[in-house]
N, C-alpha and C positions, 0 to 999 in steps of 0.2 A: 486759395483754390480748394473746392471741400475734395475729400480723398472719394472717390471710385465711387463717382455721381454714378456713372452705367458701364458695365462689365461688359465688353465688346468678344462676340465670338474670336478664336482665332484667323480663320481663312478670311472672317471680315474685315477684319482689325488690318491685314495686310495684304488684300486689295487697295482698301483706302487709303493706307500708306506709299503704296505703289505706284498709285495712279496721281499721288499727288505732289509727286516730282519728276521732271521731265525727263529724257533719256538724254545724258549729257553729249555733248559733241566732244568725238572720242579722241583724245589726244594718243597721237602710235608710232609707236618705233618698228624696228628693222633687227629681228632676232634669228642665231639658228638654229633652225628647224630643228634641229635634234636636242635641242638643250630648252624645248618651246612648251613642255608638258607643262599644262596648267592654265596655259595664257590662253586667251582669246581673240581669235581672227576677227582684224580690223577691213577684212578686205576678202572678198570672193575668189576663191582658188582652181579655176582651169587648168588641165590637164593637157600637156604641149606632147605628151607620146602615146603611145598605146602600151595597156598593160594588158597580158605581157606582149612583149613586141615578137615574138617568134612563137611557131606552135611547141607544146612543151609536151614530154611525160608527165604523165602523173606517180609513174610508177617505175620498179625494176622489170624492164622486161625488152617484149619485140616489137618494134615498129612494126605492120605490116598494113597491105592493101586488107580492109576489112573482109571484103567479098571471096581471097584466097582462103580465108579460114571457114568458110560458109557451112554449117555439115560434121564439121570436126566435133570427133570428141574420144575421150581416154579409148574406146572398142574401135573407133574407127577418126584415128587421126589424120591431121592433114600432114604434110610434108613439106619444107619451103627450103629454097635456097639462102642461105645465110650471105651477105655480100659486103657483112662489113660491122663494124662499130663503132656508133657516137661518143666519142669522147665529152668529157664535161666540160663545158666554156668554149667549144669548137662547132663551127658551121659544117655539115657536112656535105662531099662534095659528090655525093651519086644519089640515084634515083631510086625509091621502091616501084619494082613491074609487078604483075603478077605471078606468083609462086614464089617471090623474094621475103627478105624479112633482113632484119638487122637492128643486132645488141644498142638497146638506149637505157639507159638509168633517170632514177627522178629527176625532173629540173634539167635533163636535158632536151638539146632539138631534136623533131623531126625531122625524120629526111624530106627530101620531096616526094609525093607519089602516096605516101604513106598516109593511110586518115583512124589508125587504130592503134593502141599498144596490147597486148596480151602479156600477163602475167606470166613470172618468169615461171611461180608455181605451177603453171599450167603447161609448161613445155618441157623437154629434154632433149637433149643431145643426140639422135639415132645415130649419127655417124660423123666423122669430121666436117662441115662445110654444109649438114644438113641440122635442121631445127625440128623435132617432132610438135605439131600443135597439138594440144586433147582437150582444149577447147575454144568457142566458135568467138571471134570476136564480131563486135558491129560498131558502125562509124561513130566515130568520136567517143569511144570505149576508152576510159582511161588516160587521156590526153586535153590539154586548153587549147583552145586557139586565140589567134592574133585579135586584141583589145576586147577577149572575152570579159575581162576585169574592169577596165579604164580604156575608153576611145578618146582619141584628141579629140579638144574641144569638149569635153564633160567638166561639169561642175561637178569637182572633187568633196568641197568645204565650202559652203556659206559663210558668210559673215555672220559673227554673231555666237561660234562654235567654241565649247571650250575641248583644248586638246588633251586627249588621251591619249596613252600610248602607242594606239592603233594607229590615231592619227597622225603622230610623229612619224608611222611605219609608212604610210601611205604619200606622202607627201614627200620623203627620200626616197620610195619606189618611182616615182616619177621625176625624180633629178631636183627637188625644191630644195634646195639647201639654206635659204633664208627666208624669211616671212614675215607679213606685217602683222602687231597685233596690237589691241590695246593696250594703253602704259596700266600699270595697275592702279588703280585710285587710292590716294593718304589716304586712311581712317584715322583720325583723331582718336585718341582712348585716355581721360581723364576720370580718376577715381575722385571720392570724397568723401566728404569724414572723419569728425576729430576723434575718433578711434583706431584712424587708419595708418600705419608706420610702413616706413620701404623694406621688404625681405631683409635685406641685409643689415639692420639697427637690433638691437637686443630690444626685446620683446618687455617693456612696463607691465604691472598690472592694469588690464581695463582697456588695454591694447589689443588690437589683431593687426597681424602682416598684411600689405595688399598683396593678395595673388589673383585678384580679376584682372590686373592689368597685363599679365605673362600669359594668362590662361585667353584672354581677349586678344595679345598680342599674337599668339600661335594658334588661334580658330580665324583672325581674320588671314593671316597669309597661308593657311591650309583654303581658305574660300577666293585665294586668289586676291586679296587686298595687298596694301604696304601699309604694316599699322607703325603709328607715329606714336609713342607713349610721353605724355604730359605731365607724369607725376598724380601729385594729392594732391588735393585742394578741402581749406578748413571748411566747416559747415557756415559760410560765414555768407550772406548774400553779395556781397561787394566783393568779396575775391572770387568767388566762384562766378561772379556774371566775366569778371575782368578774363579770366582762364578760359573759362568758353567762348568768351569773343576771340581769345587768341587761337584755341584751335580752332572754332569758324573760318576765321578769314587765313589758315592755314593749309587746311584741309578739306577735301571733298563730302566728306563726310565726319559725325562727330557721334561717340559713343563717351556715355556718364555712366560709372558706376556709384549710385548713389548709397549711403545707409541703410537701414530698414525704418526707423522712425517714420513716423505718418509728419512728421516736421521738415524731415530731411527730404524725403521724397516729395513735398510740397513746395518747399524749396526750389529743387531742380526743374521743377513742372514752371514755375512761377522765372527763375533764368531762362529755362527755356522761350518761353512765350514771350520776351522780350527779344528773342532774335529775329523776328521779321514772320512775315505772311505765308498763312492761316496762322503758323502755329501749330499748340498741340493739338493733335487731332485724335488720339487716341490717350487715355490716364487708367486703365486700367482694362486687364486682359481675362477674359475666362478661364482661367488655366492654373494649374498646377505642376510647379511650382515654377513661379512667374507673375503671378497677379497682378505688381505695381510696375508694368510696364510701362513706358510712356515712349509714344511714335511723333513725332513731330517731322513738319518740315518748314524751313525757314526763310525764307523769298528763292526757293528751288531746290536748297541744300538739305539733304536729312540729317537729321538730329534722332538717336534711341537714349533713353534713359531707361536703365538696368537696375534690377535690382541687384544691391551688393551682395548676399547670397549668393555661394560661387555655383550651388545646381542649377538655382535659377536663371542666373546669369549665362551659365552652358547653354540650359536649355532653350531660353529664350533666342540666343544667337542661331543657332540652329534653324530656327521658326523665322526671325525677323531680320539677324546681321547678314548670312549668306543670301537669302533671296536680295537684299537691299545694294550688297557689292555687285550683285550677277548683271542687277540693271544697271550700275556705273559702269561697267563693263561693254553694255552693250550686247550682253547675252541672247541669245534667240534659242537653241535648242538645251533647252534645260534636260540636267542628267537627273536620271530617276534618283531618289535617296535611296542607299542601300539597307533593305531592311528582311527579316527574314519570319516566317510565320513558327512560332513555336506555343508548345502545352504550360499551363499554368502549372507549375505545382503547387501552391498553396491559396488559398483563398483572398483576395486584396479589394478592399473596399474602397468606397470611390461616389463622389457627389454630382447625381444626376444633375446634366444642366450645364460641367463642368468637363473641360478635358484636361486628364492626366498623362505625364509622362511618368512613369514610375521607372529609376534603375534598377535592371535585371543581373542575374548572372546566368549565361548561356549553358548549356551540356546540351552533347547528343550521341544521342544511341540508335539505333536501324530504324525506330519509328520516328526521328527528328529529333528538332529542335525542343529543348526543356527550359524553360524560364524559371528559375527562383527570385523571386522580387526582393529585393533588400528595401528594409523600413527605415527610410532614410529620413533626414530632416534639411531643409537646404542650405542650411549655414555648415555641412561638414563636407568636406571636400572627399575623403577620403570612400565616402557612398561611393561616388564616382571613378575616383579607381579602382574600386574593384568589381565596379559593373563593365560588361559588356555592351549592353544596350539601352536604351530607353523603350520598354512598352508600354505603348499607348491604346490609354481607354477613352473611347469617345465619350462625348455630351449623352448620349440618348444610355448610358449604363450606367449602374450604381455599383458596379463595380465587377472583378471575377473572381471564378471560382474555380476551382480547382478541375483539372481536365480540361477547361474550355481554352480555344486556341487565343493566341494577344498577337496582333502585331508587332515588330520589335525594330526598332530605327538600330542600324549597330554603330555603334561609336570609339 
Protein backbone atom coordinates (compact mmCIF):
# COMPACT_ATOMS: atom_id res chain seq x y z
CA UNK A 1 0.00 0.00 0.00
CA UNK A 2 1.87 3.41 -1.01
CA UNK A 3 2.24 5.61 2.26
CA UNK A 4 -0.16 8.79 2.59
CA UNK A 5 -1.82 8.64 -1.05
CA UNK A 6 -4.10 11.72 0.58
CA UNK A 7 -3.83 13.42 3.92
CA UNK A 8 -7.45 13.41 5.24
CA UNK A 9 -8.51 16.69 7.41
CA UNK A 10 -9.07 15.82 11.02
CA UNK A 11 -12.85 16.35 11.82
CA UNK A 12 -13.01 14.51 8.39
CA UNK A 13 -10.95 11.65 8.94
CA UNK A 14 -13.53 10.99 12.03
CA UNK A 15 -16.84 11.61 10.85
CA UNK A 16 -16.00 8.89 8.42
CA UNK A 17 -14.79 6.74 10.81
CA UNK A 18 -17.63 7.21 12.97
CA UNK A 19 -20.15 6.76 10.71
CA UNK A 20 -18.79 3.83 9.55
CA UNK A 21 -19.53 1.52 12.30
CA UNK A 22 -22.74 0.96 13.93
CA UNK A 23 -23.69 1.92 17.42
CA UNK A 24 -23.27 -1.43 19.20
CA UNK A 25 -26.20 -3.02 21.00
CA UNK A 26 -25.19 -2.16 24.43
CA UNK A 27 -24.46 -4.86 26.80
CA UNK A 28 -25.42 -3.39 30.83
CA UNK A 29 -25.18 -4.10 34.08
CA UNK A 30 -26.59 -2.95 37.48
CA UNK A 31 -24.06 -0.52 39.50
CA UNK A 32 -24.12 1.81 42.58
CA UNK A 33 -25.01 4.87 41.89
CA UNK A 34 -22.58 6.39 43.95
CA UNK A 35 -19.58 4.34 42.83
CA UNK A 36 -21.14 5.05 38.82
CA UNK A 37 -18.90 8.16 37.95
CA UNK A 38 -17.74 7.62 34.65
CA UNK A 39 -20.01 5.05 33.23
CA UNK A 40 -22.73 5.64 30.97
CA UNK A 41 -26.57 5.39 31.41
CA UNK A 42 -27.98 2.31 29.51
CA UNK A 43 -31.30 3.47 30.35
CA UNK A 44 -33.63 6.78 30.89
CA UNK A 45 -33.86 7.85 34.40
CA UNK A 46 -37.32 9.22 35.81
CA UNK A 47 -37.74 10.88 38.87
CA UNK A 48 -40.36 8.96 41.52
CA UNK A 49 -40.30 12.34 44.13
CA UNK A 50 -40.15 15.82 44.12
CA UNK A 51 -37.03 17.64 44.62
CA UNK A 52 -37.19 19.05 47.17
CA UNK A 53 -40.11 17.59 48.77
CA UNK A 54 -40.92 20.33 51.39
CA UNK A 55 -40.55 24.04 51.13
CA UNK A 56 -37.11 25.06 52.35
CA UNK A 57 -34.93 28.06 53.70
CA UNK A 58 -32.47 29.30 51.71
CA UNK A 59 -31.04 30.94 54.37
CA UNK A 60 -30.48 31.81 58.32
CA UNK A 61 -33.30 33.61 59.18
CA UNK A 62 -37.40 34.28 59.74
CA UNK A 63 -40.08 32.49 58.16
CA UNK A 64 -42.75 35.13 57.78
CA UNK A 65 -46.07 35.83 55.91
CA UNK A 66 -44.42 38.19 53.12
CA UNK A 67 -47.18 40.79 53.19
CA UNK A 68 -46.51 41.39 57.42
CA UNK A 69 -43.14 42.81 56.41
CA UNK A 70 -44.69 45.08 53.64
CA UNK A 71 -43.15 48.91 54.31
CA UNK A 72 -40.43 47.82 56.72
CA UNK A 73 -37.31 49.03 56.86
CA UNK A 74 -34.18 50.02 59.41
CA UNK A 75 -36.31 53.93 60.20
CA UNK A 76 -39.38 52.27 60.27
CA UNK A 77 -39.49 48.68 61.09
CA UNK A 78 -41.95 46.16 61.35
CA UNK A 79 -42.60 44.19 64.47
CA UNK A 80 -43.86 40.42 64.49
CA UNK A 81 -44.53 38.03 67.01
CA UNK A 82 -42.05 35.26 67.29
CA UNK A 83 -43.95 31.75 67.90
CA UNK A 84 -41.48 29.37 67.64
CA UNK A 85 -38.39 27.57 66.06
CA UNK A 86 -37.74 25.11 63.32
CA UNK A 87 -35.40 22.86 64.30
CA UNK A 88 -33.25 21.01 61.47
CA UNK A 89 -34.73 17.49 60.27
CA UNK A 90 -38.17 18.42 62.19
CA UNK A 91 -41.76 19.13 60.53
CA UNK A 92 -43.14 21.92 62.35
CA UNK A 93 -46.28 21.91 64.03
CA UNK A 94 -47.85 25.58 63.95
CA UNK A 95 -49.06 28.02 61.54
CA UNK A 96 -47.40 31.47 60.39
CA UNK A 97 -50.78 34.22 60.81
CA UNK A 98 -50.15 37.63 60.17
CA UNK A 99 -47.77 39.70 62.46
CA UNK A 100 -46.06 36.14 63.43
CA UNK A 101 -42.58 34.99 62.17
CA UNK A 102 -40.43 32.21 63.54
CA UNK A 103 -36.47 31.17 63.82
CA UNK A 104 -35.62 28.75 60.46
CA UNK A 105 -31.97 27.94 59.37
CA UNK A 106 -30.81 26.91 55.96
CA UNK A 107 -32.12 23.69 54.61
CA UNK A 108 -34.78 23.77 56.97
CA UNK A 109 -38.90 23.81 56.68
CA UNK A 110 -41.22 26.15 56.34
CA UNK A 111 -43.86 26.43 58.44
CA UNK A 112 -47.25 26.63 57.19
CA UNK A 113 -48.69 30.02 56.35
CA UNK A 114 -45.41 31.22 55.71
CA UNK A 115 -44.24 32.17 51.92
CA UNK A 116 -40.93 34.30 52.89
CA UNK A 117 -37.66 34.10 54.99
CA UNK A 118 -35.84 37.43 55.90
CA UNK A 119 -32.38 37.47 56.65
CA UNK A 120 -31.45 37.11 59.90
CA UNK A 121 -29.01 40.20 59.11
CA UNK A 122 -31.89 42.20 58.54
CA UNK A 123 -33.70 41.73 62.04
CA UNK A 124 -32.98 41.91 65.75
CA UNK A 125 -34.39 41.16 68.80
CA UNK A 126 -36.42 44.43 70.34
CA UNK A 127 -37.54 42.46 73.18
CA UNK A 128 -38.22 38.91 74.37
CA UNK A 129 -40.83 37.11 72.14
CA UNK A 130 -40.75 40.00 69.61
CA UNK A 131 -38.49 40.06 66.14
CA UNK A 132 -37.74 43.68 64.77
CA UNK A 133 -38.04 43.53 60.73
CA UNK A 134 -35.81 46.44 58.93
CA UNK A 135 -36.35 45.10 55.95
CA UNK A 136 -39.50 44.30 53.53
CA UNK A 137 -39.47 40.80 52.44
CA UNK A 138 -41.71 39.59 49.22
CA UNK A 139 -43.06 36.00 48.28
CA UNK A 140 -40.72 33.36 47.78
CA UNK A 141 -37.86 35.75 49.05
CA UNK A 142 -35.29 33.39 50.12
CA UNK A 143 -36.90 30.16 50.15
CA UNK A 144 -37.70 26.82 47.38
CA UNK A 145 -40.67 25.35 47.06
CA UNK A 146 -41.99 21.73 46.73
CA UNK A 147 -40.44 20.09 43.15
CA UNK A 148 -38.94 23.46 42.35
CA UNK A 149 -35.92 21.21 41.41
CA UNK A 150 -37.24 17.74 40.20
CA UNK A 151 -41.15 17.02 39.83
CA UNK A 152 -42.17 13.31 39.70
CA UNK A 153 -42.28 12.06 36.64
CA UNK A 154 -39.26 14.32 35.03
CA UNK A 155 -36.64 12.95 33.08
CA UNK A 156 -33.60 13.18 35.31
CA UNK A 157 -30.92 11.52 32.73
CA UNK A 158 -31.27 10.32 29.20
CA UNK A 159 -29.66 7.49 27.99
CA UNK A 160 -26.81 7.84 26.59
CA UNK A 161 -25.25 10.35 29.69
CA UNK A 162 -21.83 10.02 30.95
CA UNK A 163 -21.86 10.57 34.67
CA UNK A 164 -20.30 13.35 36.52
CA UNK A 165 -20.32 13.81 39.86
CA UNK A 166 -23.27 15.97 39.76
CA UNK A 167 -24.94 13.32 38.34
CA UNK A 168 -24.12 10.75 40.98
CA UNK A 169 -25.45 13.78 43.38
CA UNK A 170 -28.61 14.02 41.56
CA UNK A 171 -29.68 10.64 41.26
CA UNK A 172 -29.09 9.86 45.44
CA UNK A 173 -31.18 13.13 45.86
CA UNK A 174 -33.90 11.30 44.52
CA UNK A 175 -33.42 7.83 46.29
CA UNK A 176 -31.52 5.97 42.94
CA UNK A 177 -29.21 3.87 44.73
CA UNK A 178 -28.56 1.53 41.81
CA UNK A 179 -28.34 1.99 38.06
CA UNK A 180 -28.22 0.63 34.64
CA UNK A 181 -25.37 1.53 32.57
CA UNK A 182 -23.18 0.33 29.82
CA UNK A 183 -20.63 -2.42 30.46
CA UNK A 184 -17.48 -0.84 29.37
CA UNK A 185 -16.19 -2.00 25.94
CA UNK A 186 -12.43 -4.26 25.75
CA UNK A 187 -10.03 -2.24 23.83
CA UNK A 188 -7.65 -4.41 22.44
CA UNK A 189 -3.95 -2.63 22.69
CA UNK A 190 -1.25 -4.46 20.77
CA UNK A 191 2.32 -2.73 20.20
CA UNK A 192 4.90 -3.65 17.42
CA UNK A 193 8.26 -3.76 16.46
CA UNK A 194 11.50 -5.36 16.64
CA UNK A 195 12.81 -2.52 18.57
CA UNK A 196 10.16 -2.89 20.96
CA UNK A 197 11.08 -4.68 24.68
CA UNK A 198 8.51 -4.79 27.88
CA UNK A 199 9.33 -1.85 30.68
CA UNK A 200 10.59 -4.27 32.92
CA UNK A 201 13.64 -6.19 30.53
CA UNK A 202 17.09 -4.34 30.73
CA UNK A 203 17.16 -2.11 27.95
CA UNK A 204 19.93 -3.56 24.74
CA UNK A 205 21.35 -1.18 22.56
CA UNK A 206 18.92 -0.37 19.52
CA UNK A 207 16.08 -1.05 21.93
CA UNK A 208 13.23 1.24 23.36
CA UNK A 209 10.75 0.10 26.28
CA UNK A 210 7.14 -0.07 25.17
CA UNK A 211 5.37 2.51 27.06
CA UNK A 212 2.42 3.17 24.48
CA UNK A 213 0.90 0.30 25.90
CA UNK A 214 0.55 1.81 29.73
CA UNK A 215 0.18 5.11 28.46
CA UNK A 216 -3.00 3.59 25.80
CA UNK A 217 -3.78 1.36 28.83
CA UNK A 218 -4.66 4.46 31.22
CA UNK A 219 -6.21 7.19 28.45
CA UNK A 220 -8.54 4.28 27.29
CA UNK A 221 -9.95 3.58 30.93
CA UNK A 222 -9.80 7.49 31.77
CA UNK A 223 -12.29 7.55 28.44
CA UNK A 224 -14.29 5.08 29.98
CA UNK A 225 -12.84 1.80 28.07
CA UNK A 226 -11.46 -1.72 29.69
CA UNK A 227 -8.23 -1.72 27.89
CA UNK A 228 -6.93 -5.56 27.39
CA UNK A 229 -2.95 -5.27 26.80
CA UNK A 230 -1.69 -7.88 24.16
CA UNK A 231 2.00 -7.41 24.46
CA UNK A 232 4.46 -6.96 21.28
CA UNK A 233 4.30 -8.32 18.43
CA UNK A 234 7.57 -8.80 15.76
CA UNK A 235 7.44 -6.73 12.53
CA UNK A 236 6.79 -9.87 11.05
CA UNK A 237 3.38 -10.11 8.68
CA UNK A 238 2.31 -13.69 9.87
CA UNK A 239 2.61 -12.96 13.44
CA UNK A 240 1.30 -9.84 13.63
CA UNK A 241 -1.91 -10.67 11.18
CA UNK A 242 -2.23 -14.07 13.77
CA UNK A 243 -2.23 -11.19 17.18
CA UNK A 244 -4.58 -9.05 15.54
CA UNK A 245 -6.94 -11.71 14.57
CA UNK A 246 -6.73 -12.65 18.34
CA UNK A 247 -7.53 -9.41 19.73
CA UNK A 248 -10.23 -9.02 16.91
CA UNK A 249 -12.25 -11.75 17.81
CA UNK A 250 -11.50 -10.66 21.51
CA UNK A 251 -12.24 -7.52 21.71
CA UNK A 252 -14.61 -4.64 20.87
CA UNK A 253 -12.34 -2.63 19.58
CA UNK A 254 -8.53 -2.89 18.56
CA UNK A 255 -5.74 -0.37 18.85
CA UNK A 256 -1.87 -0.94 17.07
CA UNK A 257 0.89 0.71 17.93
CA UNK A 258 2.94 0.57 15.10
CA UNK A 259 6.92 1.55 14.45
CA UNK A 260 7.68 4.66 12.59
CA UNK A 261 9.24 2.93 9.38
CA UNK A 262 7.05 3.71 6.20
CA UNK A 263 7.55 -0.49 6.19
CA UNK A 264 6.14 -0.91 9.52
CA UNK A 265 3.33 1.16 9.13
CA UNK A 266 2.58 -0.41 5.68
CA UNK A 267 2.54 -3.39 7.23
CA UNK A 268 -0.09 -2.66 9.80
CA UNK A 269 -2.37 -0.94 7.10
CA UNK A 270 -1.90 -4.14 4.83
CA UNK A 271 -2.99 -6.74 8.44
CA UNK A 272 -5.37 -4.47 8.80
CA UNK A 273 -7.21 -4.45 5.52
CA UNK A 274 -7.38 -8.25 5.80
CA UNK A 275 -9.83 -8.09 8.65
CA UNK A 276 -12.91 -7.76 6.85
CA UNK A 277 -15.23 -4.73 5.32
CA UNK A 278 -14.42 -1.60 3.90
CA UNK A 279 -11.29 -1.77 5.68
CA UNK A 280 -9.01 1.12 5.96
CA UNK A 281 -10.69 4.00 5.41
CA UNK A 282 -8.36 6.47 6.50
CA UNK A 283 -3.94 6.07 6.00
CA UNK A 284 -3.03 9.26 6.81
CA UNK A 285 -4.09 12.27 8.93
CA UNK A 286 -3.34 16.12 8.37
CA UNK A 287 -1.86 16.64 11.49
CA UNK A 288 0.72 17.26 13.71
CA UNK A 289 2.04 15.17 15.34
CA UNK A 290 0.12 12.19 14.21
CA UNK A 291 0.22 11.86 10.46
CA UNK A 292 0.45 8.05 9.98
CA UNK A 293 -2.72 7.46 11.52
CA UNK A 294 -4.70 4.76 10.06
CA UNK A 295 -8.77 4.36 11.01
CA UNK A 296 -10.27 1.43 9.86
CA UNK A 297 -13.29 -0.65 10.32
CA UNK A 298 -13.72 -4.29 10.08
CA UNK A 299 -17.16 -6.00 9.22
CA UNK A 300 -18.57 -3.36 12.06
CA UNK A 301 -15.62 -3.49 14.55
CA UNK A 302 -12.97 -0.61 14.68
CA UNK A 303 -9.52 -0.98 14.19
CA UNK A 304 -6.86 2.60 15.04
CA UNK A 305 -3.34 2.04 14.06
CA UNK A 306 -1.08 4.62 15.99
CA UNK A 307 1.75 5.89 15.47
CA UNK A 308 4.49 4.44 18.03
CA UNK A 309 5.66 8.03 18.80
CA UNK A 310 4.33 8.17 22.29
CA UNK A 311 3.13 12.43 21.60
CA UNK A 312 1.71 11.16 18.70
CA UNK A 313 0.06 8.47 19.98
CA UNK A 314 -1.42 10.87 23.11
CA UNK A 315 -2.45 12.91 20.85
CA UNK A 316 -3.94 11.06 18.26
CA UNK A 317 -6.09 9.17 21.11
CA UNK A 318 -7.46 12.18 22.24
CA UNK A 319 -8.69 13.15 18.58
CA UNK A 320 -9.83 9.47 17.48
CA UNK A 321 -9.63 6.73 20.72
CA UNK A 322 -11.99 8.66 23.14
CA UNK A 323 -14.62 9.90 20.52
CA UNK A 324 -14.36 5.92 19.05
CA UNK A 325 -15.09 4.46 22.99
CA UNK A 326 -17.87 7.25 23.66
CA UNK A 327 -19.87 5.57 20.67
CA UNK A 328 -19.23 1.79 21.90
CA UNK A 329 -20.76 3.26 24.75
CA UNK A 330 -23.71 4.55 23.40
CA UNK A 331 -22.88 8.12 24.34
CA UNK A 332 -25.42 10.91 23.37
CA UNK A 333 -24.44 14.03 25.29
CA UNK A 334 -20.95 14.62 24.69
CA UNK A 335 -18.83 16.57 27.49
CA UNK A 336 -17.09 19.64 26.10
CA UNK A 337 -13.15 18.96 26.03
CA UNK A 338 -11.69 21.01 28.84
CA UNK A 339 -9.60 23.63 27.32
CA UNK A 340 -8.68 27.07 28.16
CA UNK A 341 -7.75 30.32 26.12
CA UNK A 342 -4.35 31.62 26.76
CA UNK A 343 -1.29 34.29 25.36
CA UNK A 344 1.59 32.98 23.34
CA UNK A 345 4.66 33.85 24.64
CA UNK A 346 7.01 33.08 22.01
CA UNK A 347 6.54 32.94 18.46
CA UNK A 348 5.74 28.95 17.04
CA UNK A 349 5.56 28.09 13.51
CA UNK A 350 3.34 26.00 11.95
CA UNK A 351 2.28 24.57 8.12
CA UNK A 352 -0.61 25.99 6.58
CA UNK A 353 -2.93 23.48 5.47
CA UNK A 354 -1.92 21.42 8.51
CA UNK A 355 -3.27 21.25 12.26
CA UNK A 356 -1.02 21.27 15.19
CA UNK A 357 -1.24 20.36 18.54
CA UNK A 358 1.96 21.76 20.13
CA UNK A 359 2.64 20.91 24.11
CA UNK A 360 2.44 23.90 26.20
CA UNK A 361 3.31 24.82 29.66
CA UNK A 362 0.57 26.87 31.26
CA UNK A 363 1.09 30.15 34.00
CA UNK A 364 -1.19 32.68 35.01
CA UNK A 365 -1.24 36.07 36.21
CA UNK A 366 -4.51 38.66 36.53
CA UNK A 367 -4.39 38.94 32.75
CA UNK A 368 -4.77 35.00 32.22
CA UNK A 369 -3.70 32.16 30.92
CA UNK A 370 0.37 32.15 29.36
CA UNK A 371 1.35 29.43 27.20
CA UNK A 372 5.03 28.59 26.67
CA UNK A 373 5.35 26.15 23.82
CA UNK A 374 7.97 23.50 24.32
CA UNK A 375 9.88 22.27 21.09
CA UNK A 376 9.13 18.98 21.25
CA UNK A 377 9.81 16.03 18.91
CA UNK A 378 7.22 12.93 19.30
CA UNK A 379 9.37 10.13 19.88
CA UNK A 380 10.30 11.86 23.65
CA UNK A 381 7.95 11.32 26.13
CA UNK A 382 9.06 13.47 28.67
CA UNK A 383 7.62 16.88 26.30
CA UNK A 384 4.66 15.73 27.62
CA UNK A 385 5.11 15.61 31.04
CA UNK A 386 5.97 18.53 31.43
CA UNK A 387 3.34 20.09 29.42
CA UNK A 388 0.18 21.13 30.70
CA UNK A 389 -1.69 21.29 27.50
CA UNK A 390 -1.81 20.86 23.86
CA UNK A 391 -2.30 24.25 21.82
CA UNK A 392 -3.90 24.01 18.94
CA UNK A 393 -3.13 25.75 15.63
CA UNK A 394 -5.71 25.34 12.93
CA UNK A 395 -5.22 24.49 9.19
CA UNK A 396 -5.88 28.02 7.84
CA UNK A 397 -2.29 29.40 10.17
CA UNK A 398 1.12 29.33 9.50
CA UNK A 399 1.63 29.36 12.70
CA UNK A 400 1.72 32.13 16.03
CA UNK A 401 3.26 34.71 17.44
CA UNK A 402 3.75 35.98 20.26
CA UNK A 403 0.75 37.99 22.16
CA UNK A 404 -1.71 36.29 19.99
CA UNK A 405 -4.22 34.06 21.99
CA UNK A 406 -4.02 29.76 21.13
CA UNK A 407 -6.55 27.71 22.26
CA UNK A 408 -5.19 25.08 24.84
CA UNK A 409 -6.87 21.26 25.19
CA UNK A 410 -5.51 20.72 28.98
CA UNK A 411 -4.34 17.38 29.63
Amino acid sequence: MAEFLKLDPVEQSLCLFLQSFPETHLFTESVDSASAVGRVTAEEIVSGEDIPAFPRSTVDGYAVRAESTFGSSESIPAYLKLIGEVKMGTSPDFTIHTGECALVYTGGMLPAGSNAVVMIENTQISRPGEVEIQKAGSQGENCISIGEDVTVGDVILSSGTILRPQEIGGLLAVGNTQIKVAKRPKIGILSSGDEVVSPGKKLPLGKIRDINSAILGAMVETFGGQPVEFGISPDDAQALSQMVAKVYSECDAVIITAGSSVSTRDLTARVIEKMGKPGVLVHGVNIKPGKPTILAVCDGKPLIGLPGNPVSAFVISHLFVKPMIEKLMGVKRILVEPMVSATMQTNFPSQTGRKDYVPVVLSRDMNGFKAEPIHFKSNLIFSLVRADGLAVISEDSNGLVAGEKVDVLLI
